[in-house]
N, C-alpha and C positions, 0 to 999 in steps of 0.2 A: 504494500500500500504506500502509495507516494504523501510527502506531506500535507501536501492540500490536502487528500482525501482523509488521513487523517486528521487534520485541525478539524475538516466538517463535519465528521463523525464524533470530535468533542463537543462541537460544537448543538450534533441534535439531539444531544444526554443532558446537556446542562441547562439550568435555568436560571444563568445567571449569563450577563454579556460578557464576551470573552474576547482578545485581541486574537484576529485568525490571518494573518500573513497578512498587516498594516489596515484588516478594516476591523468592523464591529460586527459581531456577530449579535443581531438583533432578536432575543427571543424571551419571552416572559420572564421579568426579572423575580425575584422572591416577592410576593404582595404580603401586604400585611395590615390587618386592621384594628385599630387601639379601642374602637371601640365596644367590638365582642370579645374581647381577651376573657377569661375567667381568673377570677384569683384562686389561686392554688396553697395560697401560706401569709404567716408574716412573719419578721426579723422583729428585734429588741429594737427601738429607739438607738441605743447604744451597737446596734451592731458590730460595726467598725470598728474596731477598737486595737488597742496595741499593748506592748511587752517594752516593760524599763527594766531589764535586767538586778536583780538585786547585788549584784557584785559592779554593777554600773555604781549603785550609790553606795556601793562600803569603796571603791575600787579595790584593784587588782588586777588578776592576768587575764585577762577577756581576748577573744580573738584578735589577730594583726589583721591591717586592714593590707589588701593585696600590693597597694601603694609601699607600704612598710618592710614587703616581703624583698628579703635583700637577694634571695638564694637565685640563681639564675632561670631555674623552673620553678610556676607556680602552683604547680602539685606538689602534696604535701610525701614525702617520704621518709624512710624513717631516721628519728632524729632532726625530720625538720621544726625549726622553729614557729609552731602555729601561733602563738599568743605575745602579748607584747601587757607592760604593764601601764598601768593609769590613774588616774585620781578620782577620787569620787566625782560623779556628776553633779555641777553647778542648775540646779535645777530655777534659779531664781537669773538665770539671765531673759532679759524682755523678749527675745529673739524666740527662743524653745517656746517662751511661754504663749506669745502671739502666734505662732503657727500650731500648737498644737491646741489654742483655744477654739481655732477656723474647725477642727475636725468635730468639735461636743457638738452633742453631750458625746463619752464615751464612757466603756470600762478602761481602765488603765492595771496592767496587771503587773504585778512586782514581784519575779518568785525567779524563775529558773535553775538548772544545775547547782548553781553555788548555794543559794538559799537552803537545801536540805544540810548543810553544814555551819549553817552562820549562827551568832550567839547574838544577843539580845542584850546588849548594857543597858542595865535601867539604872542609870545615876548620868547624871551630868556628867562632861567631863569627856579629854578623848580615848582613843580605843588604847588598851594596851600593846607593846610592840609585838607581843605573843597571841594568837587567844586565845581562851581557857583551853582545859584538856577536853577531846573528844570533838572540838571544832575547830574552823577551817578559818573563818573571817568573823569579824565584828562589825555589826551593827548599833552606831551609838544613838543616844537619844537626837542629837541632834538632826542626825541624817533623816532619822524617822519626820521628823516633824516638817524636814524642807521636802520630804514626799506626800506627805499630807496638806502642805500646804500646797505646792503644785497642782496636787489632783480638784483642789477648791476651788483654787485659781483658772484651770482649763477645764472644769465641767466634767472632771471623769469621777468614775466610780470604782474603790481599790477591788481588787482581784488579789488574793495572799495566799501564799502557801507557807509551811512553818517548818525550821527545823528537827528531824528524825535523826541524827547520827546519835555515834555514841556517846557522844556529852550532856544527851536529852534523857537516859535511860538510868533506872534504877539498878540494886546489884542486882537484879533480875534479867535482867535486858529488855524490862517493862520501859513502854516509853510513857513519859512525866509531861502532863503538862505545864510544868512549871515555868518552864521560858515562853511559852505560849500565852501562858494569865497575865505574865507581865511585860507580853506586846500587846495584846488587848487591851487591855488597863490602862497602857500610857496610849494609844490611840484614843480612847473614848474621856481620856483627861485632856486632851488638845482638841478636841470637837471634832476627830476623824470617825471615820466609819466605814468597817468593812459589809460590800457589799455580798461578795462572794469567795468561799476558802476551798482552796482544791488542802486536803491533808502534807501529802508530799509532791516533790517535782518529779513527775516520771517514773512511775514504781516497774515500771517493765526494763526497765535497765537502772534498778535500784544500788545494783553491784557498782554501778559505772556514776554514780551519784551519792557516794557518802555514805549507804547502809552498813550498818553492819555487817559480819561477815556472816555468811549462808543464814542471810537474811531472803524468806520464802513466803511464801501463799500465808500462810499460817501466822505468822509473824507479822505480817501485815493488818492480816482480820485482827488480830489481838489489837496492834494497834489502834484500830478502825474504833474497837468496842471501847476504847477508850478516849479516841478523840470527839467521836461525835457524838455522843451527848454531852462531855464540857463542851463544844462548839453552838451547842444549844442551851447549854444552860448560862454560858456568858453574854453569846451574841447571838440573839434569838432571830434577827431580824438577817442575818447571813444567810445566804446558800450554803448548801453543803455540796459541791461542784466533784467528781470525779467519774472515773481513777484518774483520769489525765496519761493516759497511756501514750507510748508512741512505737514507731518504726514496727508495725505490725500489720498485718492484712494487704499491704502492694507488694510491688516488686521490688522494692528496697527495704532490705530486712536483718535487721543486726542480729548474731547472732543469741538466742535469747535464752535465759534460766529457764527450763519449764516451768517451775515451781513459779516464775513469776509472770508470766502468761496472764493480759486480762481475763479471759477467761478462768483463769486460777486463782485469780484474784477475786474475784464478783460471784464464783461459786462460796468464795470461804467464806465473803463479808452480807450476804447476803442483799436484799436490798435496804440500800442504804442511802442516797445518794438522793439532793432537789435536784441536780443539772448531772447529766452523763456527759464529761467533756473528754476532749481525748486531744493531742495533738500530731501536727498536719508536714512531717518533710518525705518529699516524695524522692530525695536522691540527698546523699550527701556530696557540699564541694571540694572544688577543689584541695582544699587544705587537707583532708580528712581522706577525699576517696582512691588517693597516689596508694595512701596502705593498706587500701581494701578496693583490689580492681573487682571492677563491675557494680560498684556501688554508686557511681557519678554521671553526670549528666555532660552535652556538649553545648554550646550556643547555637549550634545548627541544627538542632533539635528542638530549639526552645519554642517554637509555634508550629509542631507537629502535631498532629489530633493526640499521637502515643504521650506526646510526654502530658498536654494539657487537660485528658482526661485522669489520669493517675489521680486526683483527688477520690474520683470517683468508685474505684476498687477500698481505699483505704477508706472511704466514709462508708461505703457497705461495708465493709466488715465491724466496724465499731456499731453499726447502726442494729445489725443482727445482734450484736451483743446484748445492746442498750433493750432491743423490743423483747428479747429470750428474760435477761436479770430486771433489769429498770421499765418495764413497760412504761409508757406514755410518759415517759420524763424529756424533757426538751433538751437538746444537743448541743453544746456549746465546743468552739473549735478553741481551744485556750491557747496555742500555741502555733505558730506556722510562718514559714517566709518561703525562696524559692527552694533553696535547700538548706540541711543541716550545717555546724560546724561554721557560722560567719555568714554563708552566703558564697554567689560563687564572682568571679569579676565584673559581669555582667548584669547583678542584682541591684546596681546603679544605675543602670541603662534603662532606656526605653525597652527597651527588648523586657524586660522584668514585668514590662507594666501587662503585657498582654495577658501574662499568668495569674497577674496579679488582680486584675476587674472580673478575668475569666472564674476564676477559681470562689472569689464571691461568690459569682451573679448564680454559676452552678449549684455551690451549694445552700444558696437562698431556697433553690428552686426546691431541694433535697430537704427542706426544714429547718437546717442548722441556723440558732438563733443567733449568734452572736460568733467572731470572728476576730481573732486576737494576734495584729502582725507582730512579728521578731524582727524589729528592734523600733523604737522611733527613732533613736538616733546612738546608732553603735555598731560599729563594722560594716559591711559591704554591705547587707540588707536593709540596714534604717533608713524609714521615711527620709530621713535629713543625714546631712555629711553632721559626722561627729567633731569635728574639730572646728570648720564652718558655720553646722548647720542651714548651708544652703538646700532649698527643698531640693529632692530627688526628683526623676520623673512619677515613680511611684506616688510621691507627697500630691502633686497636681492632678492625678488620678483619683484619688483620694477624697481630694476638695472638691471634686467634679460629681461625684459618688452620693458624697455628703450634701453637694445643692440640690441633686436632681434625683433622688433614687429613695422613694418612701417606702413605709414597713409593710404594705400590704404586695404580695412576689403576685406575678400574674403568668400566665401562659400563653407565649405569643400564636401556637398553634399553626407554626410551620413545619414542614420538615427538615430534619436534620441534614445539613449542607457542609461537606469538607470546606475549611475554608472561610464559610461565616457560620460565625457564632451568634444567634439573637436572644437575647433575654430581654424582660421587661415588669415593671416596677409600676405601681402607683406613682404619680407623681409628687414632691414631697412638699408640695401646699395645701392635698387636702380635696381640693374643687372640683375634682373629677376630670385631672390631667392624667395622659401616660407618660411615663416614661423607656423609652426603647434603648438597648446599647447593643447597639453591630459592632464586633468586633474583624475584622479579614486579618487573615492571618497568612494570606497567600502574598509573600513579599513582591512577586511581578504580576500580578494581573487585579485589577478592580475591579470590584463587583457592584450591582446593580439591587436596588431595593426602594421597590414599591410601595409608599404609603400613604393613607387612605382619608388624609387630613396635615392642613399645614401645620408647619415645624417648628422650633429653633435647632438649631445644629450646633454641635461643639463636636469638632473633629481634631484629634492629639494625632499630631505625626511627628517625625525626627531628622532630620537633616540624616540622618545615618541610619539603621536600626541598633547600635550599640551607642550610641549618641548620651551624651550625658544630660542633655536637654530636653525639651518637649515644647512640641508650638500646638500653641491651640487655633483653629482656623488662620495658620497659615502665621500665626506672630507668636515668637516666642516666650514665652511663661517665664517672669523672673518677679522679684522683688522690688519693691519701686522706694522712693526718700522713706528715713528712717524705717524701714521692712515694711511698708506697709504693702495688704496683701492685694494683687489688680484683681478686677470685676472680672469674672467670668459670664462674658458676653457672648451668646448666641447667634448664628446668622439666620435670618428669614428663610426658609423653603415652603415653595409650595408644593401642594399635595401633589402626586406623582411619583414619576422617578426619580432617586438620588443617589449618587455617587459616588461608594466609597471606598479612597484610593487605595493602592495595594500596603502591605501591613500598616493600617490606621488603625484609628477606634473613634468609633463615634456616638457620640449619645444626640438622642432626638427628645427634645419635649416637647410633646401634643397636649398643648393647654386646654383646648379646645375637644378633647376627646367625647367627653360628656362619658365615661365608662363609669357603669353604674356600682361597681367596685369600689370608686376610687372617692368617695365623697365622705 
């Protein structure tokens, strides 16, 4: 078959317009109409929300950012140097705090790896050069208080996990809530409030976070019996958020304790749990997956259907968990960025961003209430450069997200198309707008989509696709005098066809939908 005959033969399968040897292949674009969509779900207010590393605010050795990586390859192999060290996060600078007020309301969650080993100074005063026996870092009053006060400041609501290692346990290996009464006690003396409390960070690679040793199924539920009801008898008004599991159910899969198996877990503790959360890395990077081949991802991969579906295996499987142990308990993502270990080089790029609206908009559709990125601002993955805090493209996605995309998920009821990705939202005023986001993922060719009422348009493209940048209808997205944040301004379309160019993303608001959803 000669090329023409092939291009025409793609040309009478697709329903999208295709470039066929310099012309247009004219044939029924995707239609779409906002105003029978049904609602199918809705998200948290708070959906969006993000991860401030708890060794962010005591500092310490947190991952190097690829920039910092001096070695000449940026795969990690062994003996390479992953982590670099830092100072506690200045959490009262204007800059953090005005960009991450743009995103509220949010949860803001404070926990990770380090936190299952950090101690709790409840005295004024700073940390010791040491800290106590059985943990890892300290957390002093002070630190606590400028993350309470942050989270007041930017509209979020805390997320906390507490330290388990051995410095928490009696001579039994019972663990004490002791250091837990008196981070509660001094949060609820500073007018804070924990909204929701996962127990520990990541019990499925407990080993690999500070447990004890053949720390198992068993050992956990013990714990479980004793943290959650003081969990409820201090702070009644908390979720009780778990397991918080990870690296289980996709194709990227640490090697794991059986004993510590969600499943072995959620058999032993029974049901327990207001929120079943779990967390979300579909590949570990570069830093990480040099010493474990076959665990990492490539950039020419990164807007593949393979890689951008992977939420999708690892939420079924947590999901079958959740409906088997926790029936009807709502699903919270507490944990996720593109991949584990920092992020990979390109988690600053635009390139990041298509995984990153896609992997939402997905699992909006899937139920998950709430959605918790890794990092706001810490190594390769944060909303914002850490040193800078310039937004990311990620960031401007983000705020795009947060103007246009309300709680009630809809179903645009097209079919599923290689290539474009449709999702669709209430619009987030309430009057019975929609909101649509086309994402193409096919870097050379544009696709075509029909809809059924005029628009505004906000289209993100990149000078590059690994671009550090992002232009929203064609002008690039930055920070204006003193950081104040520019107006994300829509262009006019009318009903019809529209055109969206090859890897973009665009969001359409139909004000005017009148969907009877959406009021």
């Amino acid at each position: 078959m000669n090329k023409a005959s092939q291009s025409a033969r793609t040309c009478s399968r697709t329903i999208f317009s295709l470039v066929v040897l310099g012309g247009i292949c004219r044939l029924p674009a995707l239609a779409v109409d906002p105003v029978t969509m049904p609602a199918i779900g809705t998200i948290d207010k708070r959906f969006q929300s993000f991860n401030v590393e708890m060794l962010e605010v005591t500092g310490g050795r947190f991952w190097k950012p690829y920039r910092d990586v001096k070695s000449s390859s940026r795969a990690a192999g062994p003996g390479a140097d992953l982590y670099e060290n830092r100072p506690p996060i200045d959490l009262t600078r204007a800059r953090l705090r005005k960009l991450a007020a743009a995103l509220g309301p949010t949860y803001m969650r404070v926990s990770g790896t380090w936190a299952n080993t950090t101690y709790f100074q409840d005295k004024d005063g700073p940390p010791p050069a040491t800290p106590p026996k059985g943990f890892k870092g300290v957390l002093t009053r002070e630190q606590w208080k400028g993350v309470v006060d942050f989270a007041r400041a930017v509209n979020a609501e805390l997320i906390v996990s507490f330290a388990m290692s051995e410095g928490t346990r009696d001579a039994q290996g019972v663990w004490s809530p002791e250091q837990a009464r008196a981070f509660l006690a001094y949060t609820k003396s500073i007018g804070g409030r924990i909204a929701a409390a996962e127990f520990m960070n990541e019990p499925s690679v407990a080993d690999r976070g500070g447990a004890p040793k053949g720390y198992d199924a068993a050992a956990y539920a013990r714990d479980i019996a004793v943290f959650q009801p003081f969990l409820k008898r201090v702070t009644p008004d908390a979720l009780f958020a778990g397991p918080g599991s990870v690296m289980e159910g996709g194709s990227i899969r640490i090697p794991l304790n059986g004993a510590l198996r969600s499943e072995k877990l959620l058999e032993a503790t029974g049901p327990v749990y207001d929120i079943f959360s779990y967390h979300l890395y579909a590949a570990l990077s570069e830093r990480c997956a040099g010493a474990m081949p076959g665990m990492g991802t490539t950039a020419d991969a990164a807007l593949s259907e393979e890689w951008l579906s992977r939420p999708d295996a690892i939420h079924a499987y947590y999901a079958a968990l959740r409906d088997r142990f926790e029936p009807g308990k709502a699903m919270w993502l507490t944990e996720t960025a593109d991949t584990g270990c920092g992020g990979n080089p390109w988690a600053s790029t635009f390139l990041d961003t298509f995984r990153y609206l896609d992997q939402h908009a997905r699992l909006a559709q899937k139920g998950v209430r709430v959605i918790a990125h890794n990092t706001l601002a810490a190594s390769d993955y944060g909303l914002l450069d850490e040193k800078t805090l310039e937004p990311r493209p990620n960031y401007w996605a983000a705020l795009l997200w947060h103007k246009l995309m309300g709680v009630t998920v809809l179903k645009p009821n097209v079919p599923a198309n290689e290539g474009l990705h449709l999702y669709a939202h209430c619009l987030n005023d309430g009057n019975g707008g929609v909101a649509l986001l086309a994402i193409n993922t096919d870097r050379n060719v544009a696709k075509t989509l029909t809809v059924a009422a005029d628009s505004q348009r906000y289209t993100l493209t990149a000078p590059s696709i690994e671009a550090a940048r992002v232009d929203l209808n064609g002008k690039e997205l930055k920070l204006g005098a003193g950081d104040s944040i520019p107006q994300l301004k829509g262009v006019a379309e009318r009903s019809g066809d529209i055109k969206l160019p090859p890897a973009s993303i665009t969001f359409l608001a139909v004000r005017d939908a009148r969907n009877a959803n959406c009021h």
